[in-house]
C-alpha positions in Angstrom: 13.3 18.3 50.7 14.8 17.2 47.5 14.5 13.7 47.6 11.3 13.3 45.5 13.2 15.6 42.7 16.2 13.4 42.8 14.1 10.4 42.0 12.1 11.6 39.3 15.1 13.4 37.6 17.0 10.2 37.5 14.1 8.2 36.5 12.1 9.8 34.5 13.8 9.8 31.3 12.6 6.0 31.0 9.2 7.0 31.0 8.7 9.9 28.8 8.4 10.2 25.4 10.8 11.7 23.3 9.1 15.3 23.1 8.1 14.9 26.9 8.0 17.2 29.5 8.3 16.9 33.3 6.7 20.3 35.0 7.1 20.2 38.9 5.9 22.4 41.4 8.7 23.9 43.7 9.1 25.4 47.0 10.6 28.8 47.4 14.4 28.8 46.8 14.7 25.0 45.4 15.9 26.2 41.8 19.0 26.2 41.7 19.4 22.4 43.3 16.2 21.4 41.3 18.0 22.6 38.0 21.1 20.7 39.1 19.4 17.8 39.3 17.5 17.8 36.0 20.7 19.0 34.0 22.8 16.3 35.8 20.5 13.7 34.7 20.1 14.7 30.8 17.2 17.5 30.5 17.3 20.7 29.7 15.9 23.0 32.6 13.8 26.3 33.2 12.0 28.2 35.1 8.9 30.0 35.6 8.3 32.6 38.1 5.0 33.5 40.4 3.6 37.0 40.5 6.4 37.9 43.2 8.9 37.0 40.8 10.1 33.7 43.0 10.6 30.2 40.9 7.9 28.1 41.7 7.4 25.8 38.9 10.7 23.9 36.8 10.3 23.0 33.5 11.9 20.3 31.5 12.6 18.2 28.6 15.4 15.9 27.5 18.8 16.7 25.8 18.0 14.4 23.1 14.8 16.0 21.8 
């Protein structure tokens, strides 16, 4: 279930512009992998919960920026 993450966090640095953000949709309990990911591959990573308090939506934007 994380394959499409792992692609985009390792590729999408090349597209973005410097002030950039990538803002995915998640599935219930993919944080803390999904963060992983983006921190592994130079961007800074957060969160935003639903009503229910449950991550659904990662935010992030390079190191560099």
């Amino acid at each position: 279930g994380l394959a499409f993450y792992r692609r985009i966090a390792q590729q999408a640095g090349k597209f973005l512009a410097p002030d950039g953000q990538i803002i995915l949709e998640m599935g219930y309990d993919q944080w803390p992998a999904i963060q992983n990911l983006l921190e592994q591959n130079g961007f800074l990573a957060d969160k935003m919960d639903d009503y229910q308090g449950i991550a659904r939506v990662a935010l992030a934007k390079r190191k560099d920026a």
